[in-house]
N, C-alpha and C positions, 0 to 999 in steps of 0.2 A: 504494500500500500504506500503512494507516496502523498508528499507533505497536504498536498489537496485535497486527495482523499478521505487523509486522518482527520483534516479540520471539518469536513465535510460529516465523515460518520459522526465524531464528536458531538458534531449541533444536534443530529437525528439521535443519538443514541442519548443524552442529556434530553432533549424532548420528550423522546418516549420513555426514560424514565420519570420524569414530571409529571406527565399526563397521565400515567398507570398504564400505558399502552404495553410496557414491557418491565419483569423484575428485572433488579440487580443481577440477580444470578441469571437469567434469559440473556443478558447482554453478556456477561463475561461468558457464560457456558458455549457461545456461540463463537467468540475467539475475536471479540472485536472491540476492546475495554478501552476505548478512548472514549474521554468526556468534555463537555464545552464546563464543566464544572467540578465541583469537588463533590460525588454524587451520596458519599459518608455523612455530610453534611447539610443544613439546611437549604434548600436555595434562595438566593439574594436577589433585591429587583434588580442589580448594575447585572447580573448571570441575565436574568431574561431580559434586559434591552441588550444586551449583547448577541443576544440569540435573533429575537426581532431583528436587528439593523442586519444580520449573517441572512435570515431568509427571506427580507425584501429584497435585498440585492440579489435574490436566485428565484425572485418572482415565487416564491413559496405563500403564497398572502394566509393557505390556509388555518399553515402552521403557528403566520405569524397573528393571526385574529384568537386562536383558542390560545395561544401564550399570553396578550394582552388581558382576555376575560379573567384567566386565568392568576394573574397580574391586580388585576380589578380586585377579585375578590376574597385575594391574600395581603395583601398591603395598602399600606395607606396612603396619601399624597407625600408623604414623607419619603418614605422607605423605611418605612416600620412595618414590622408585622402587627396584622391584625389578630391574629392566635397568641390568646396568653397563654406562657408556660404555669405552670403547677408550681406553688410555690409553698406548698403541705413541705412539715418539717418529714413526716414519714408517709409518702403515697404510699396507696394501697392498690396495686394491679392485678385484677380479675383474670384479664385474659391474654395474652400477647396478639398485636394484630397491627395491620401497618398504622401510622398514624396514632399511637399510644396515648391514652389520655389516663389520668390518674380520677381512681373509682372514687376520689372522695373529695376533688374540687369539680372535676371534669372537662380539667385545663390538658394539654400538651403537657407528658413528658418528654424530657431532650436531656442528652448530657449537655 
């Protein structure tokens, strides 16, 4: 694969991890583990206008309208997120599932 390519699946492969289109392990099992992001960690709004300005310029609009929504309705004018973390001194976790909330604020757990 060369350098084009890699920045290329990067964007695709960081999309489809965002959108749930694709696990973590779907991408790496597949042999193709480059990312527009750091995908261990939360994503940032500067990651998705990064993404955005990569898929206008490749005429992608579709990509780039559900990242925007997507955008909208995790963040704030700021760049803050709009999901509070859990800030129990001892959460309590029911069940493990993507997206972890703590059973007894019913905020986000994050390390």
């Amino acid at each position: 694969m060369n350098n084009t390519q890699a920045v290329h699946v990067g964007m695709l492969n960081s999309f489809n991890l965002i959108m749930k289109n694709a696990t973590f392990s779907d991408i790496i099992d597949a042999g193709v583990g480059v990312f527009a992001h750091i995908p261990d960690e939360d994503v940032e709004l500067s990651d998705l206008d990064l993404m955005i300005l990569y898929f206008q310029e490749h005429d992608m609009f579709e990509h780039c309208a559900e990242l925007l929504s997507y955008a909208k309705d995790n963040f704030n004018d700021d760049g803050s997120s709009k999901i509070e973390d859990c800030e129990c001194e001892i959460p309590y976790i029911k069940k493990y599932v993507p997206n972890l909330k703590c059973e007894v604020c019913n905020k986000r757990l994050r390390r």
